[in-house]
C-alpha angles and dihedrals in degrees: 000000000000114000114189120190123192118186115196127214092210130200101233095211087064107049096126091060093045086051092044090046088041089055089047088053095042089053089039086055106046087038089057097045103278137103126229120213090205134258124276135214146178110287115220094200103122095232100077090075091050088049096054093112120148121231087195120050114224087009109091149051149190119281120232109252092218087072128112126183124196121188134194138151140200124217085236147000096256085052090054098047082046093055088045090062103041097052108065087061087052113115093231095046091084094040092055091043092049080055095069102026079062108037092027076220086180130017096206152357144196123216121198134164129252139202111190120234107249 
């Protein structure tokens, strides 16, 4: 299994297009053979910051709350490399990339790949 995670430096004042361009990628990947595990954002329920609490002393430290995290996987690489090519002949594909060429919902992102502890 191929596990990709994105995480988005967003522009707060642009969450509903993030969330608008986040809904067209979720439909793009499980129609091409992925799954996709969802997108993430800040929450702005006051108990996150009373829950803040460290396992680890020392350890951790605060997030930052401009931060978005999106998550899919592909059974395999060659289903992955599949899905890369087919979807930039997907219908939605421009239109989510138009979303954030006009809102500039996030100004930049890092991908890495994942394996999942069994």
């Amino acid at each position: 299994m191929v596990t990709c995670y994105i995480k988005y430096k967003l522009n707060l004042n642009k969450l509903l297009a993030f969330e608008e361009y986040g809904k067209i990628w979720i439909k793009i990947i499980n129609e091409l053979g992925g799954f996709h595990h969802g997108y993430f954002l800040p929450t702005d329920d006051s108990r996150a910051e009373e829950n803040n609490i460290f396992s680890f002393k020392g350890l951790g430290s605060k997030g930052d709350n401009d931060i978005g995290i999106a998550i899919f996987s592909f059974p395999s690489w060659e289903a992955y490399e599949k899905y890369r090519v087919e979807a930039k002949n997907h219908p939605d594909c421009n239109r989510a990339n138009k979303i954030v060429e006009e809102t500039k919902c996030f100004v930049n992102y890092e991908r890495s790949f994942m394996r999942m502890v069994k």
